[in-house]
Structures are given as structure tokens and as C-alpha cells.
C-alpha positions, 0 to 999 in steps of 0.5 A, a space after each residue: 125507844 124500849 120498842 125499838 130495841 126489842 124489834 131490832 133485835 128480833 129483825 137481827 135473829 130473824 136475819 141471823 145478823 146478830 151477833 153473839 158473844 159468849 163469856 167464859 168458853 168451859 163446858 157450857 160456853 164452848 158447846 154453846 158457841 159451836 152450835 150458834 157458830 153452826 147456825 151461821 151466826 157470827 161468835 165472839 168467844 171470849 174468856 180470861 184464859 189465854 191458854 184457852 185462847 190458844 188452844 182454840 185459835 191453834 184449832 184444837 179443842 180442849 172438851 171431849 165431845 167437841 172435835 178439833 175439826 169442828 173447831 177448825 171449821 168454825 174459826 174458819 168460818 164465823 168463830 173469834 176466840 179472844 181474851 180482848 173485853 173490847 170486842 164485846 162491844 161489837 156483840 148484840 147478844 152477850 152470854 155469860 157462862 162463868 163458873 159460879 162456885 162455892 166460898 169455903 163456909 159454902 155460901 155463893 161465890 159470885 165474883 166470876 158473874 161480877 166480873 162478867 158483869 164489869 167486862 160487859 158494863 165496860 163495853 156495852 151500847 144501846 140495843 144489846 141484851 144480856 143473858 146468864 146461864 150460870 147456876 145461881 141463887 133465885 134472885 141473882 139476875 134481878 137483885 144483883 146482875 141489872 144492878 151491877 150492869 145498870 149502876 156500872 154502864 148508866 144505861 137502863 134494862 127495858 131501855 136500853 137494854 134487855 136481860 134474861 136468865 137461861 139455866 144452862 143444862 149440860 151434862 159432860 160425857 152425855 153422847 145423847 142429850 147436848 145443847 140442840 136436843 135439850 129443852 131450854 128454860 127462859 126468864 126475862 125481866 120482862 115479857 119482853 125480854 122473854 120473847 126475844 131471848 127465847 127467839 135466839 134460843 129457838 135458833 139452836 135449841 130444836 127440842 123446844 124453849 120454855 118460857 117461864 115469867 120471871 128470871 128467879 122462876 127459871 134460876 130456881 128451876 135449875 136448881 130443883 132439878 140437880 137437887 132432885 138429883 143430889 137428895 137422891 143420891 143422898 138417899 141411895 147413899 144412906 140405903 148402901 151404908 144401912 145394907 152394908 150392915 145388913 149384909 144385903 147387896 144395894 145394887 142387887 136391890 137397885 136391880 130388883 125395884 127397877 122392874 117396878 114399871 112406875 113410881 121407882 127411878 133408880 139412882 146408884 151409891 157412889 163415894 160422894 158427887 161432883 162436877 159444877 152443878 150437883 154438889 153446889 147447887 143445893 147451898 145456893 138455895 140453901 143461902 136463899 133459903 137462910 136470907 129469909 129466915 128459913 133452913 132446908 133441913 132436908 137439902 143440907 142434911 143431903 149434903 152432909 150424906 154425900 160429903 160422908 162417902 168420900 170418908 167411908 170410902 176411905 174407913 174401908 180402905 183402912 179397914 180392909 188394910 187392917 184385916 190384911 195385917 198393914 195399917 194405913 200408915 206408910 201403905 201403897 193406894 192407888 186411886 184409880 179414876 180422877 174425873 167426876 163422872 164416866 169417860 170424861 176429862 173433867 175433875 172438878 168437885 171430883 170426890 177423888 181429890 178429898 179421897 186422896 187428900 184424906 188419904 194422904 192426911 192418914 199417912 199413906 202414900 198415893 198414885 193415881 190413874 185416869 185415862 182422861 186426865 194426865 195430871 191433878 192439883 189438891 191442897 196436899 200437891 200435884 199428882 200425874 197420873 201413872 200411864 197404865 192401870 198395870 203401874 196403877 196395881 204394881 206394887 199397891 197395897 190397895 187400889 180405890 175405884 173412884 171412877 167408873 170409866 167404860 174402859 175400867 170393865 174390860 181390864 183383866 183383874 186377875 193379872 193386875 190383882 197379882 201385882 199387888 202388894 196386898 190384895 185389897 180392892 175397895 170399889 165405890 162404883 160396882 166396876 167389879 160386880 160378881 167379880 171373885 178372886 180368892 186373894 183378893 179383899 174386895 170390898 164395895 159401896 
């Protein structure tokens, strides 16, 4: 039996009769879906979004990256975008790509994994085979995920159905490296399920699959990766605050080290981290880690150095205030860039919304631009973004970098400087480098 269901998959790859759904259809689960939908297998896209839904089936995308046309083809073609659970019934493969993000004390909020868990369980047959790709703590797929399938469905995995771990590594905005061109990471329960769920990969993936013996193997792979990254950032964070009072230029010495042709990769201050992965992941393996009796020391201490620029950024903006003769109180802000990286739409975890709650909270008054996101929601209200960096300026008494879109170097500083209220410019992002006006108050991270 065990046999049966493995061979009969890989028959089914081979062929490319098998079909695929995809659970929740955000920036990992759509781009994921088109390229299976490309590669002539037939996609079930499904997620609990009807406005999701809607979009996609009026073949319009709602990802920068993924065109209109493409989704128009795909629908065409092989592609069913459905908030209708019962439809994952008809599908061989089931991956589930749901948001996992963090409960307020910072420990794992798996409800979303669960509840995929449960539309899978309720609609599962002999002979399918599950996959996560969501971010999660080692161990979620064995301990959690084949309980909640196996106990929910009465079926078995080996038996009845296989399960793999696959850490989804999407970077939103990267025109280089997307689903096709980067390597992916495989872990099944067994070997087994390795071999199967790496040969549905290798259909899309052309940069290679990795397979790695055990689901916790490639879950804490995921992890290492963006903590490498956040205990970095984490480090230049602190380099840029200890400059600052040393009165040295961490971008000019960024620049310098740099030309170290080996041992030095540069990584540069900002007012914080955000998107799905990097400001999360570390308490993911930090409530691992404390399930057996261990603090990350380093790992947490990363976070609390990342979590202080978002109020560094704004001390400067008081501080600039106060030099120009305002307090902040009742001041003008402009809050310039909402999303959480460079030329995309994406705002989650964005270091912006805790600037502009803080601000808010400090008794300022804000507006926002961004040219890829028309509208934002925090704790403290909803905010549109004004339509040019010309309204953003007119009237302020301070505007705050906090996204370096490619469109923000290019704009004349000069006219818009003279629209301001008080003339004061704090840049968390080096958009102005070298940038001199003599009315101006500039300060940078």
C-alpha cells in the first residue's frame, strides 16, 4: 500500500497529470502557482480571501512581479482560483503557504497552519501528499502538522499519505532570483516523501533541489538563513548608532570594507526590519530554543537592536524639531515610503506603521507617501497616501525616509525642500547621501 502511493505519484509528476493545489495565494502561493500552472500542471489556487479570489478570477494580479496577462493565460489555460475547500479534494499534491506570524508576547502563532490543516483534513483521500512551505519552529511539521492531519482525517502518513517540509525563499521586488532560479530545500518525514516531493520541485525549480533528511532539518534551514541576515543587520544597526556619536559616516565605511575582496559582506542600517520572514523568524527559534530550557542570547538581543531604530528614528525627528525651535507636539511629519523594502507594494511588519504610531503617540500630527501603496492601517487609524512627494513636502515640518524606493533618488530635493514648514529631513535610508542644502537640517542613520 505504502509503495503504491509513492509510485503513483511519481507516475503522475512524470506525466504531469498530477494535480496541485495551493493553499493561501500571497507572495509565496501565487508566484508558486504560476510557475507549476506554466509547467502544464493543472492548479488549484485556493484561499479564504474572496477579494483574492476576485481579483484573480477578473484576471488581474494584485503582486508586483506577476502580470495581469500572465494571470489571464494561466486561468485560461490550467489555473482555478477558489475559496471552495472542497475542490482540494480533487488535488494530488496540497501546499500549503499561510502566513505564520507572531502572537503579541512574540511566541508562534500557528492558527493559519492549522486551519490549513483542517480544510486539508476535511477534504483528503488515500494517495495525496501534503507539503509546508510556511516559516515555522523546527519541529512544527512532525509534532504538529501529521498530528493535526492524521488525528483530523483517520488516515496515516507513510500510509496513506505522504508529508514534506519545503521552506519557501521568496524575496518580493527581487527581479533577479524568483521561484525557478532558486534552489530549494526538501525534508520529508521519510525518505520517501523526500523523493517524491523533491521530484515535483525539480519540475519547477531549474536551479537545483536540496534534500535534506528530516522536515526539522530544512525548517531550521529557513530560519538560519534570515537570522544570519537579521543578526547582521542588527550589528550594522549598532555600528550606525555608535558612529553617530563618533561623528563618522557608516555608509562611507560600509564603502570602504567593501573593497575587502574576502571575509566582509556589507549590510546596511535602516530604521528597523520587516516583511514575513526576517523580524519573525528569529522568536520562532528563539520559542524552540526556550521549549528545552535554552535562551538565544545573541538571537533576542538582535531583535531588541532592530526593534530600537524604529525609535531612533523618531528621537532624531524630535531632536531635529527641537534644534529648529518646534517641539514635536502639534508638528507637521511626512512619512515618506509605507512598504517594507524598495519598489514593492508590500507593507507588512514595515517599520513604517510603529514610526507612525510613535509619532502619532508623541503628539504630531502625519502624512504619508508611498507610490505603491495607496492606503495603510495601524492601531491609531487609517492612512492614504497623499499623491505626490510634492503634497508629502508642502506644509511639513519634517519628512522621514523610511523607504528607499528607486523612484525617491530622482526627485528634486531642492524644490521640494522649499515647501516645507521647517526644513528638517531625517533619512533612515542614505536616499540623500552627499545631498547639501544650506536650509536644510538633514539628519541620517
Amino acid at each position: 500500500m505504502k509503495q503504491n502511493i509513492y509510485e503513483n505519484l511519481k507516475k503522475k509528476i512524470k506525466s504531469k497529470d498530477a494535480k496541485i493545489a495551493i493553499l493561501g495565494l500571497g507572495y509565496v502561493g501565487l508566484p508558486l502557482a504560476v510557475e507549476f500552472s506554466k509547467n502544464k500542471f493543472n492548479v488549484i489556487g485556493y484561499d479564504i480571501s474572496e477579494d483574492r479570489i476576485s481579483i484573480l478570477n477578473n484576471g488581474k494580479s494584485y503582486i508586483k512581479g506577476i502580470s495581469d496577462q500572465t494571470i489571464k493565460e494561466i486561468i485560461k489555460k490550467n489555473f482555478n482560483p477558489t475559496t471552495d475547500a472542497k475542490l482540494l479534494k480533487e488535488a494530488d499534491f496540497k501546499i500549503i503557504c499561510v502566513p505564520t506570524p507572531l502572537e503579541k508576547d512574540k511566541t508562534p502563532d500557528l492558527k493559519y497552519i492549522k486551519s490549513a490543516a483542517a480544510a486539508i483534513s476535511k477534504n483528503i483521500r488515500s494517495g495525496q501528499f501534503i507539503i509546508l512551505e510556511s516559516t515555522t519552529f523546527p519541529g512544527t511539521t512532525e509534532n504538529y502538522l501529521k498530528i493535526w492531519l492524521e488525528e483530523s482525517s483517520g488516515l496515516t502518513v507513510g500510509r496513506d499519505f505522504g508529508l514534506a517540509f519545503s521552506p519557501e525563499r521568496m524575496d518580493p521586488g527581487n527581479k533577479k532570483y524568483g521561484v525557478k532560479n532558486t534552489p530549494k530545500v526538501v525534508g520529508g518525514l521519510t525518505k520517501e516523501d523526500t523523493e517524491v516531493a523533491a521530484m515535483l520541485y525539480e519540475t519547477v525549480v531549474k536551479a537545483g533541489v536540496i534534500k535534506v533528511s528530516k522536515p526539522r532539518i530544512a525548517e531550521a534551514t529557513k530560519l538560519l538563513e534570515n537570522i544570519f541576515r537579521h543578526v547582521n543587520i542588527a550589528l550594522i544597526n549598532e555600528m550606525a548608532l555608535v558612529f553617530e556619536k563618533l561623528d563618522i559616516d557608516v555608509h562611507e565605511v560600509i564603502k570602504a570594507s567593501s573593497t575587502k575582496p574576502f571575509g566582509f559582506m556589507p549590510f546596511y542600517p535602516g530604521p528597523g526590519v520587516g516583511g514575513h520572514c526576517i523580524p519573525l523568524d528569529p522568536y520562532y527559534l528563539s520559542f524552540a530554543a526556550r521549549q528545552k530550557g535554552m535562551r538565544p542570547q545573541f538571537i533576542e538581543l538582535s531583535g531588541e537592536i532592530n526593534d530600537y531604530m524604529k525609535i531612533h528614528a523618531v528621537n532624531l525627528v524630535e531632536e531635529g524639531l527641537n534644534q529648529l525651535g518646534k517641539p514635536i507636539r502639534n508638528s507637521l511629519v511626512g512619512i515618506m515610503g509605507l512598504s517594507y523594502k524598495k519598489d514593492i507594494n508590500d507593507p507588512r511588519e514595515s517599520p513604517a506603521i510603529d514610526i507612525l504610531i510613535d509619532i502619532i503617540e508623541r503628539g504630531a500630527k502625519v502624512k504619508v507617501y508611498d507610490p505603491y501603496i495607496k492606503e495603510i492601517h495601524t492601531k491609531v487609524g487609517s492612512f492614504r497616501s497623499v499623491s505626490t512627494p510634492d503634497t508629502l513636502f508642502k506644509g511639513s515640518d519634517a519628512v522621514i525616509i523610511v523607504t528607499d524606493h528607486t523612484e525617491f533618488n530622482n526627485l528634486d530635493y531642492d524644490s521640494l525642500i522649499k515647501m516645507m514648514r521647517k526644513k528638517l529631513i531625517v533619512d533612515t535610508r542614505d536616499v540623500l547621501g552627499k545631498y547639501k542644502n544650506k536650509d536644510l537640517l538633514y539628519f541620517k542613520i
